[in-house]
C-alpha positions in Angstrom: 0.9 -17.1 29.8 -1.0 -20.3 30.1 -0.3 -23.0 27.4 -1.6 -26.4 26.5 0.1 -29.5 27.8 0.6 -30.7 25.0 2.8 -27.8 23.6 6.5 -27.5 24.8 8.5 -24.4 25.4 12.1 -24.5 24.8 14.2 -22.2 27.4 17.6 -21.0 26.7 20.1 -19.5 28.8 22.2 -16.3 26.7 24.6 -14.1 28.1 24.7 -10.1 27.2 27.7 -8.1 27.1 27.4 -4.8 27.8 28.4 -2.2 24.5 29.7 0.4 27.0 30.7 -1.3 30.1 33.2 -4.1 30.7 30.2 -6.3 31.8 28.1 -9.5 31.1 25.1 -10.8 32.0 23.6 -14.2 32.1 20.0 -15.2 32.8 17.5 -17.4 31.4 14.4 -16.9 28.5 11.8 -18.5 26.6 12.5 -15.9 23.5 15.8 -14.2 24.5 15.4 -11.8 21.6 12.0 -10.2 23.4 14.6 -10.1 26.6 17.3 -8.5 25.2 14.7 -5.4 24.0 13.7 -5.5 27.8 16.8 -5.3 29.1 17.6 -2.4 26.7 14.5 -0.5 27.9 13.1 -0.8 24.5 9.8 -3.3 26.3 8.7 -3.3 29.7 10.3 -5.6 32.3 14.5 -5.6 32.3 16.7 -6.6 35.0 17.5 -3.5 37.1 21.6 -4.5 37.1 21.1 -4.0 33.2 20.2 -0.5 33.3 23.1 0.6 33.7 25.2 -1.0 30.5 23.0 -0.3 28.1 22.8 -1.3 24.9 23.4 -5.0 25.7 23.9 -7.5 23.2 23.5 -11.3 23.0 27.1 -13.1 22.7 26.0 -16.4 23.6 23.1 -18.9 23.9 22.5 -22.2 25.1 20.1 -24.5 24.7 17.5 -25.2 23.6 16.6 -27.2 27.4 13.8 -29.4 28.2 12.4 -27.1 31.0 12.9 -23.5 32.8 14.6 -25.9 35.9 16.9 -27.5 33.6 17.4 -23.9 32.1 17.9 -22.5 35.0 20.6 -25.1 36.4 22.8 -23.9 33.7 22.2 -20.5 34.0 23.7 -21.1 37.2 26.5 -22.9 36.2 27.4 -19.9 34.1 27.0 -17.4 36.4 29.5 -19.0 38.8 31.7 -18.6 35.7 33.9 -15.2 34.9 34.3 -12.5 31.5 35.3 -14.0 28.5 34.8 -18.1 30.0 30.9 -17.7 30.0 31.0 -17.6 26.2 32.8 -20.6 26.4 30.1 -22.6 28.7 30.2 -26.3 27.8 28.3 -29.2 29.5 30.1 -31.5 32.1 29.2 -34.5 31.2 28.6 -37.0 34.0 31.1 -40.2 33.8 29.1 -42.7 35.6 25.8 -41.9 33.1 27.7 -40.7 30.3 24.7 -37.8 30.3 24.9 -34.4 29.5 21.9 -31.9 30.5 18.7 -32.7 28.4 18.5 -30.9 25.3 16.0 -31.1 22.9 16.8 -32.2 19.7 16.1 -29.8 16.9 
């Protein structure tokens, strides 16, 4: 998808939960909406681990972030976490800059 310089792209992180597993998933989307119909088979393109699970459902979202790295810096952070405590995600905020992540202001 090629895009002018000039025109930003938010990127979110969301995390699914699975309807008929005791699962969740986390990963990281410019629309997670379009996602969330790929990982339920409805478009072309889900995660494999999220074939099995299905229907998913988005339970959280974060974001909107500056840029997919930034994006994908918390997805990690979320990923390290467990069940009900990646709904619960928030930003460390570093001491010595007093800075969270970059968000873009809405």
């Amino acid at each position: 998808m090629d895009k002018p310089e000039d025109q930003h792209v938010d990127w979110f992180v969301y995390v699914l939960k699975s309807t008929t597993l005791s699962r969740t998933y986390v990963g990281v989307a410019v629309d997670p909406e379009r996602r969330l119909r790929q990982h339920n088979g409805e478009l072309v393109g889900g995660a494999r681990s999220t074939r099995a699970g299905r229907p998913w459902g988005i339970v959280a979202r974060y974001g909107p972030f500056l840029d997919q790295g930034e994006a994908q810096e918390i997805e990690a952070a979320v990923k390290r976490l467990r069940g009900a405590a990646r709904l619960q995600w928030k930003p460390k905020v570093d001491v010595a800059l007093d800075q969270a992540p970059k968000r873009r202001s809405s």
